[in-house]
N, C-alpha and C positions, 0 to 999 in steps of 0.2 A: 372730939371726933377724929377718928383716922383718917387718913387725906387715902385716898385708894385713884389707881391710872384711869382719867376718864376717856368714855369714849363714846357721850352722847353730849352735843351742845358745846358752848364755848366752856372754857375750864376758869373755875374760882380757883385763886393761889389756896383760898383757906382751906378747900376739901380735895384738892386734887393737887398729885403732882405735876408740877411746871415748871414748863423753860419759856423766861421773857423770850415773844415770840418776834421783838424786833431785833434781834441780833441777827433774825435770817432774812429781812427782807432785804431784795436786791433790787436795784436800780431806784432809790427813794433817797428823801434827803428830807428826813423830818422836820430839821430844826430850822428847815425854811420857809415850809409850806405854812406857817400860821403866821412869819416875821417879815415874810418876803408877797403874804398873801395871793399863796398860788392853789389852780386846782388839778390833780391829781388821780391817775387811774390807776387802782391794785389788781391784781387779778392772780389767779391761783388755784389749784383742781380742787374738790368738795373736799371737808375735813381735812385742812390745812392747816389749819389757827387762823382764818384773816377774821372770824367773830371773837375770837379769845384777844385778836390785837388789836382790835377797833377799840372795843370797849376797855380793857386795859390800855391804850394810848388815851381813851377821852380821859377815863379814872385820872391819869396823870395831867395833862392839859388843866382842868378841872380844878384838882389838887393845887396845882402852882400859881391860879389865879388871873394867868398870863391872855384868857380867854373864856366863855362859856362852848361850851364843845359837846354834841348830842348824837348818838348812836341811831339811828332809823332803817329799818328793815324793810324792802317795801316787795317784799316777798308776798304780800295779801293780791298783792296784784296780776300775778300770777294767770294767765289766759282771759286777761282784758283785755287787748288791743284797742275796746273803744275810749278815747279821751274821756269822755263826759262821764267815765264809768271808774276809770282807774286814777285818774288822778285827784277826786274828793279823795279815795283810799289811802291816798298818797299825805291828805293834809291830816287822816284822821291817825293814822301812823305819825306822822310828827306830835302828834298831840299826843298821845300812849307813852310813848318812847321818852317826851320830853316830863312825863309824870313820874315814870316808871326810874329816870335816873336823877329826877330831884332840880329839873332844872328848871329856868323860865319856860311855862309854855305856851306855845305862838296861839296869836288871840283868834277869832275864826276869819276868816275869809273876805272882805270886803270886796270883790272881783265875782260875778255870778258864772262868768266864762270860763270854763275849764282848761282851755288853751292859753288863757293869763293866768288862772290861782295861783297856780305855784309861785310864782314871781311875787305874786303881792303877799303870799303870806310869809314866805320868806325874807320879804323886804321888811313888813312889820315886828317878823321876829326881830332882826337883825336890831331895829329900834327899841324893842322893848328890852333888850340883851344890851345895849350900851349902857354906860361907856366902854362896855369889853365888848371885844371882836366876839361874831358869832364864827364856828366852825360846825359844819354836818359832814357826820359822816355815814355815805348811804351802802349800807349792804345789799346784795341778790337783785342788784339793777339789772340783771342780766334777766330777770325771771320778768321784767315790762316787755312786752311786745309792737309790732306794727307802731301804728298812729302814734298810740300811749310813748312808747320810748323816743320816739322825736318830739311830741310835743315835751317831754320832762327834761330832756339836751336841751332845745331852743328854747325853753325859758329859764334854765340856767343859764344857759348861753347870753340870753338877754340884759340879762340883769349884772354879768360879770365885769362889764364896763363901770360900773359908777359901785362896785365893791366898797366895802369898807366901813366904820364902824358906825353904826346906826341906820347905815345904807341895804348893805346887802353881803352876805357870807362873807368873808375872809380869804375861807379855803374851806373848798368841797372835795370829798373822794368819793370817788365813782368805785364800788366795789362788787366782784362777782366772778366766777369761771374764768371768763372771756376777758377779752382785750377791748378796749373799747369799740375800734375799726369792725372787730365781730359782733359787738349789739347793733349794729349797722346794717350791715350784710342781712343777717337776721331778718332785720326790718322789712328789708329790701327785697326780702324772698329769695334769700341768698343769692343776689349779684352785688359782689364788692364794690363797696365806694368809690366812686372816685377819689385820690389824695385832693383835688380839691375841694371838693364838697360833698359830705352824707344826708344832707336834707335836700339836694335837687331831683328835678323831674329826669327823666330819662333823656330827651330833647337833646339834639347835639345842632352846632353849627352844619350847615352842608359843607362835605369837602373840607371842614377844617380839624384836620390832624390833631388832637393833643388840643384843640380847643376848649374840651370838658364840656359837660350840662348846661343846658341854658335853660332862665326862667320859661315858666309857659303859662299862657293866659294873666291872670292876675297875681298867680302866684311870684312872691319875690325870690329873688335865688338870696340863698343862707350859703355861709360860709362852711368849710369844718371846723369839728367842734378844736381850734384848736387853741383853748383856752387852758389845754389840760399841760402842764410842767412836765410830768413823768408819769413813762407806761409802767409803774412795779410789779414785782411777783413775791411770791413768798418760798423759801428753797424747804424742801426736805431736812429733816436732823442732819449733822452728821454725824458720824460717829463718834466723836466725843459727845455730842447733843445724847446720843441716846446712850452713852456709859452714863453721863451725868444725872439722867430721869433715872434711869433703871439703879441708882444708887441712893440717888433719895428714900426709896423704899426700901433698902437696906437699912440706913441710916436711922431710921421711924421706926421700923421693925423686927430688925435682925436677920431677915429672913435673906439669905445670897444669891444675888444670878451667879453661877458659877460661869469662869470666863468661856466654856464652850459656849454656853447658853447666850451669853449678851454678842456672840462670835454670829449665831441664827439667827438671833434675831435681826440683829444688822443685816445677813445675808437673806435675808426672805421678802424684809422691805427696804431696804436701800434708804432708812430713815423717813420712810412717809408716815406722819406722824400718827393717824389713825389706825395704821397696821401696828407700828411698834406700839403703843396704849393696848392696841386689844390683843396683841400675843403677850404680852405681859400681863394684860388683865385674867386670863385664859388661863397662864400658869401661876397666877396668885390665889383664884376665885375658884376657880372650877378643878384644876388639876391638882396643887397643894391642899386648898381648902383654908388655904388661910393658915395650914400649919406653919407657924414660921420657922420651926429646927428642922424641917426638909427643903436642901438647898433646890434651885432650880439648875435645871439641868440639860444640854443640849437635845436631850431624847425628849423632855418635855414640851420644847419649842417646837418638835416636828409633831407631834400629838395636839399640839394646840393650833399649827398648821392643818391638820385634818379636819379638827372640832370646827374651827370656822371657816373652813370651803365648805362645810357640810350643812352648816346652819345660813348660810346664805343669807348674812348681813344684809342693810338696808344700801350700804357703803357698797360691799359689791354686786349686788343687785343691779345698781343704778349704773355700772361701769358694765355690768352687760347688756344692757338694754342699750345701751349706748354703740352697741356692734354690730343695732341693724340699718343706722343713718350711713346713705352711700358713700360718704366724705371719707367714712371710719372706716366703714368697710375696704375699700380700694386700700389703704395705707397699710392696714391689719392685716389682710389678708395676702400682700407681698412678706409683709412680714414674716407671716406661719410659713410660708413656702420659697421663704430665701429668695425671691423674685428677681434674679440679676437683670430683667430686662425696663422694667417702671421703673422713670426716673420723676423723684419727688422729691422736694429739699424743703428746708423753711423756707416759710414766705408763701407756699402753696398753703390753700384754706386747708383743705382734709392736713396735710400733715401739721401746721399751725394747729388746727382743732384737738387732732390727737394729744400734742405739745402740751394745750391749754386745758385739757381734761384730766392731765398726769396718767395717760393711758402709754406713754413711749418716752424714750428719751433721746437723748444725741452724742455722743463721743466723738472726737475724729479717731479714735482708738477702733471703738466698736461699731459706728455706723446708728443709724437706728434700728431702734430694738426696745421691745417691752420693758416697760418701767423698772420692774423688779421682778424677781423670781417669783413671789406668788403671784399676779399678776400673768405671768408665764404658765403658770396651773390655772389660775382661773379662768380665763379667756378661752383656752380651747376647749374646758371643759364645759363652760357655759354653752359651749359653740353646738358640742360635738350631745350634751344632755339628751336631746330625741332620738337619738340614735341609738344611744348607750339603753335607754329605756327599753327600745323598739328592739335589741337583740335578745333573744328567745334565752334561759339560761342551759347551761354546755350539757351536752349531752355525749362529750366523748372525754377523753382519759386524757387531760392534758397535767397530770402530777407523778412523776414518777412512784416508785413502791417507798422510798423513804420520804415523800410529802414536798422533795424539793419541784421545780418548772421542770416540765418539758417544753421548752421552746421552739423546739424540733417541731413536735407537734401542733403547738397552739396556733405555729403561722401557717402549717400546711392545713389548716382549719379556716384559719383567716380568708385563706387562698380560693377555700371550697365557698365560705359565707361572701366573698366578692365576687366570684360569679355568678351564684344567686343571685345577688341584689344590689349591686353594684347600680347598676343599670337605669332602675329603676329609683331609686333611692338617691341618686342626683338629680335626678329631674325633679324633684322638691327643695332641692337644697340652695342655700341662699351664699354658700362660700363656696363655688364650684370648682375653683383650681385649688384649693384646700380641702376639696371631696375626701382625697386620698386619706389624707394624715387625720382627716378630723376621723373618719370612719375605723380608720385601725387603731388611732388611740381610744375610741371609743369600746371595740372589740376588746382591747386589753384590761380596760377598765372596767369592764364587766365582767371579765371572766375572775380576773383579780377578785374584784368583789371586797377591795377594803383589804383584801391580805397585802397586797404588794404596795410600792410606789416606783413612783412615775414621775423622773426628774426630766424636764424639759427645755434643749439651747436651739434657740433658733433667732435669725436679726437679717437684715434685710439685706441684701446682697449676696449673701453664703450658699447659696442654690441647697438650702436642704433643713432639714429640722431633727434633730438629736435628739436621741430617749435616750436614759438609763434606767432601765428597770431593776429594783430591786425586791427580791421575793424566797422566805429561807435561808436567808445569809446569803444567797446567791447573788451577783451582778450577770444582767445583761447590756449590753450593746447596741443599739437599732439606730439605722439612719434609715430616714426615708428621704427620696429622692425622686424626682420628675425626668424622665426621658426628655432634654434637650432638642426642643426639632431641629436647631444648626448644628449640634454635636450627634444625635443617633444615639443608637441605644451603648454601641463598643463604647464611643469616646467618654457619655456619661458613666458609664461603669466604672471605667478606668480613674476618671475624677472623682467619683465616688467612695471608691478602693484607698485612693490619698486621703481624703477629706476622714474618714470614717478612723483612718489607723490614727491621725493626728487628736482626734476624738477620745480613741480608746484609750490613749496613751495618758490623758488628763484623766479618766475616769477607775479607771484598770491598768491591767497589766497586758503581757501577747495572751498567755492564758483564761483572757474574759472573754467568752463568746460575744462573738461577734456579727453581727445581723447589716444587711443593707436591702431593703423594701423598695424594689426600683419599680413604678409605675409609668408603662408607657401612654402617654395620654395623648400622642401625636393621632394625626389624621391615619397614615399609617401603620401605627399601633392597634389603632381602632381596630382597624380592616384584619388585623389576621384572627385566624382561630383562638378561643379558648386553648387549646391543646399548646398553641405557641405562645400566648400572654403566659399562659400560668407553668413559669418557669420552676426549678429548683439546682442550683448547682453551689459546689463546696470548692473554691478559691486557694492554695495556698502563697501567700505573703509574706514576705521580709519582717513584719511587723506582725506577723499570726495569721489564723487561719479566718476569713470572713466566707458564710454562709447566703450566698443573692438569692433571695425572693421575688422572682418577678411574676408582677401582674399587669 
C-alpha cells in the first residue's frame, strides 16, 4: 500500500510518511528517565506528534526488553471533574490500552476509594510487570479537570516514593497542551499555584509575606508535584525536517515538490507539522490527484492555502475558538494592533497560554507575533467571519473598464460603510481595539470575494498591521494604523508615512500604490464630525506617493 502524508491521528511508519519525532523534542533526556527512574512532563500545541512519540517511543522501550512500557489516553475523562466518576475511567483506559498494545494488563482494583485506586492499581500493575520496570505513559491529562486532576497528581504523587520494580512505575510522563503548572491553575479556577504547592487551600499565614498556603481544617498540606525531572516540549519541523518528509514522497512516487513549492510550504507554516502534512496532502490528493508526472508547484501551495482556510479543519477550528478565552484575547489582540503600550513577556499566563497553544511565537529579532503566516490569515479571518457575512454585496463600481482594482474607490466606500456602521457594529464586537482592522479586512474580503489575496504582517510592538493585497496582477499597499493619544493624529501620520514606505520597499517598488488607513479612536477623535473623521488626502514622499484614509 502507498504510504500517503497524514493528517488525522498519530502516524504509522508503514502507511504514512515520517520523521522520528524524537529528534525534536527539547528539554528531555530519554535515556534516563526509565535508567535513572524519573518522572517527566511533555507538553506541546494539538497535532504536534507527542501521540506519534509516545507510542513509537513505547514500540521501542518494548522492543529492547529493557522495560514493559504502555501508552494511556485518558482523554475519556474529559468534563468529569468529579473523582468517583473520572478516575474508574482512568483504570478502565489502562486496561484498553494495556490490551490494545499487547502488554500485561493491570488486574482490577482492590481499593473501592477513588481517591486511592489509582495508586493501588498501579502498584499492582507494577507487580504483575516485574521483574521489568513498569513505565506509563499518559497522554490529554490536560483534558482531567478540578478534583479529578488532583486527585490523579496526588496519587501519583503518592506512590512516587517507594518507585521501582514490582513496587510502583519507574517513570511516568505527564502529557498534553499545557505545562504541568497550567493543569494546576486550571484546577484552581485559574489562580496560579503557588511555586510551593498546587494542592493547598487558599489559607495564608496573617502578615506572613512569602509564607505560602497553609493546611486548613483537616486537610494535610501536599507538596508540589515536584517529582517531575523535566518540563519538555516538542519543536516544529525545520526545514530540513520538512525537505526530508516532502521527499519521501518523491522518492515512493516520482511525483516533485518543485523547490518554490517546498520554499511555501515552509513559508506558510513555519514547520508545524499538521499544516505542512495537509498542504502537501492538498497538493498530492486533491490538486494533482495523485498525477504523479505533474510536479507541484509554488502556485499550488497558495491554492491549497485557500482550499484549507476555506474548509475549516477540525485543527483550525479549534485555534479559533480558542480567541474567545480572555487570557488569548488580551495577548492577540495587542498583537493585531501592534500594541506598543501592554506589556507582556513569558511567564505571564495569557502569553505562556498562547506559547503552549502554538498560537504565537518569540524572537528577540521579531518580538511576539503569530506563529506562522497561515495562522496570520486565519485568526483574523476567523475574527472578522460575522462581519464579512453581515456586509451586504457591492453595489458600486469598484473594477476599473479592464477588470483590474480600483482602490481609489473601494476605500472611499469603506469610508462611506464605516460611517454607517461603525458605531454600532462595535458595540457587539468582542476585539474592540482591533474594531478597525478586523472590519476593513473584513470589507476587502468580501468585496474580493475569492478574486484577490490578502497577505498579512503584523507582531506586537510595531504600532500597526500590514496588508498586501493582490488582485489582477496588481499589488496593493495598506497599513492601518491607530491615532496615538500621546502622539495626535500629525505625529502618528508622520510615523506612519516611515513605517508604511519601509513596508512597501519589502513588498514593492515607489511605484506600488500605496495606502495608509489611519483611524482616530482617541476621546477626541471621537468628538469631531464625520465631515472631519472621514478624511482623504494624496502625500508626496522620498519613497513614493502614499494615499491617507482617515477615519
Amino acid at each position: 500500500m502507498a504510504r500517503f502524508f497524514n493528517t488525522t491521528g498519530p502516524c504509522n511508519p508503514l502507511r504514512h510518511y515520517f520523521l522520528a519525532p524524537q529528534t525534536r523534542l527539547r528539554g528531555s533526556n530519554l535515556e534516563r528517565y526509565i535508567r535513572d527512574e524519573m518522572y517527566w512532563v511533555l507538553h506541546a500545541p494539538r497535532q504536534t506528534g507527542k501521540t506519534t512519540f509516545l507510542q513509537t517511543w513505547m514500540r521501542q522501550i518494548n522492543a529492547s526488553g529493557e522495560a514493559i512500557a504502555c501508552y494511556v489516553s485518558v482523554e475519556v475523562c474529559q468534563g468529569m471533574p468529579e473523582v468517583e466518576k473520572a478516575i474508574p475511567l482512568v483504570w478502565q483506559s489502562l486496561r484498553q490500552y494495556a490490551k490494545d498494545f499487547e502488554v500485561p494488563v493491570p488486574p482490577p482494583p482492590t481499593e473501592s476509594d477513588p481517591g486511592l485506586q489509582l495508586n493501588a492499581i498501579v502498584k499492582s500493575w507494577s507487580e504483575l510487570c516485574a521483574p521489568k520496570p513498569l513505565v506509563i505513559l499518559f497522554d490529554e491529562v490536560d483534558t482531567l479537570e478540578g478534583p479529578a486532576m488532583i486527585s490523579f497528581l496526588r496519587q501519583l504523587r503518592g506512590g512516587f516514593a517507594s518507585r521501582g520494580v514490582g513496587k510502583f512505575p519507574v517513570s511516568v510522563a505527564l502529557v498534553g497542551m499545557r505545562d504541568l503548572r497550567d493543569y494546576l491553575a486550571h484546577s484552581k479556577d485559574g489562580v496560579p499555584a503557588n511555586p510551593g504547592s498546587p494542592f493547598t487551600t487558599e489559607g495564608r499565614v496573617p502578615g506572613g509575606q512569602g509564607a505560602g498556603p497553609q493546611p486548613e481544617g483537616n486537610q494535610s498540606r501536599m507538596d508540589w508535584f515536584n517529582i517531575k525531572q523535566d518540563s519538555a516540549t516538542l519543536a516544529n519541523f525545520s526545514r530540513d525536517d520538512v525537505v526530508a518528509l516532502l521527499a519521501q514522497h518523491t522518492t515512493e512516487s516520482g511525483q516533485v515538490f518543485e523547490p518554490g513549492a517546498i520554499e511555501a510550504i515552509w513559508y506558510w507554516t513555519q514547520g508545524q507539522p499538521y499544516l505542512v502534512n495537509k498542504f502537501a496532502d492538498i497538493c498530492v490528493e486533491e490538486i494533482t490527484r495523485r498525477d504523479v508526472t505533474r510536479p507541484i508547484t509554488a502556485d499550488m501551495v497558495l491554492d491549497a492555502k485557500e482550499i484549507l482556510i476555506q474548509a475549516r479543519t477540525t485543527h483550525l477550528d479549534a485555534l479559533a475558538e480558542r480567541l474567545k478565552q480572555p487570557q488569548v484575547k488580551r495577548v492577540i489582540q495587542s498583537i493585531f494592533t501592534g500594541d506598543t503600550e501592554s506589556i507582556f513577556g513569558i511567564g505571564e499566563p495569557g502569553t505562556d497560554l498562547c506559547l503552549d497553544l502554538g498560537l504565537i511565537t518569540y524572537t528577540s529579532a521579531g518580538g511576539f507575533q503569530i506563529a506562522n503566516p497561515l495562522y496570520r490569515e486565519i485568526l483574523p479571518r476567523a475574527l472578522n467571519l460575522p462581519y464579512q457575512q453581515s456586509i451586504p454585496p457591492s453595489e458600486f463600481v469598484w473594477q476599473n473598464a479592464d477588470g483590474t482594482l480600483d482602490m481609489d474607490a473601494l476605500l472611499k466606500e469603506f469610508q462611506r460603510f464605516w460611517k454607517r456602521h461603525s458605531d454600532v457594529w462595535e458595540l457587539q464586537a468582542d476585539y474592540t481595539e482591533a474594531f478597525p482592522h478586523l472590519l476593513l479586512m473584513a470589507f476587502l474580503q468580501r468585496i474580493l470575494n475569492g478574486g484577490g489575496r490578502i497577505t498579512r504582517e503584523y507582531a506586537a510592538g510595531r504600532g500597526r498591521m500590514d496588508l498586501f493585497v493582490e488582485f489582477a496582477g496588481q499589488g496593493f499597499v495598506i497599513e492601518i494604523k491607530l491615532v496615538h493619544p500621546g502622539d495626535g493624529r500629525a505625529a502618528t501620520l508622520q510615523n506612519a508615512l516611515a513605517q508604511v514606505s519601509r513596508y512597501r520597499a519589502t513588498v514593492g517598488d515607489r511605484n506600488t500604490p500605496t495606502y495608509i488607513a489611519l483611524f482616530d479612536r482617541t476621546p477626541a477623535g471621537r468628538q469631531k464630525s464625520w465631515e472631519e473623521r472621514l478624511t482623504w488626502e494624496t502625500l508626496e514622499t522620498e519613497s513614493g506617493t502614499v494615499t491617507v484614509m482617515g477615519a
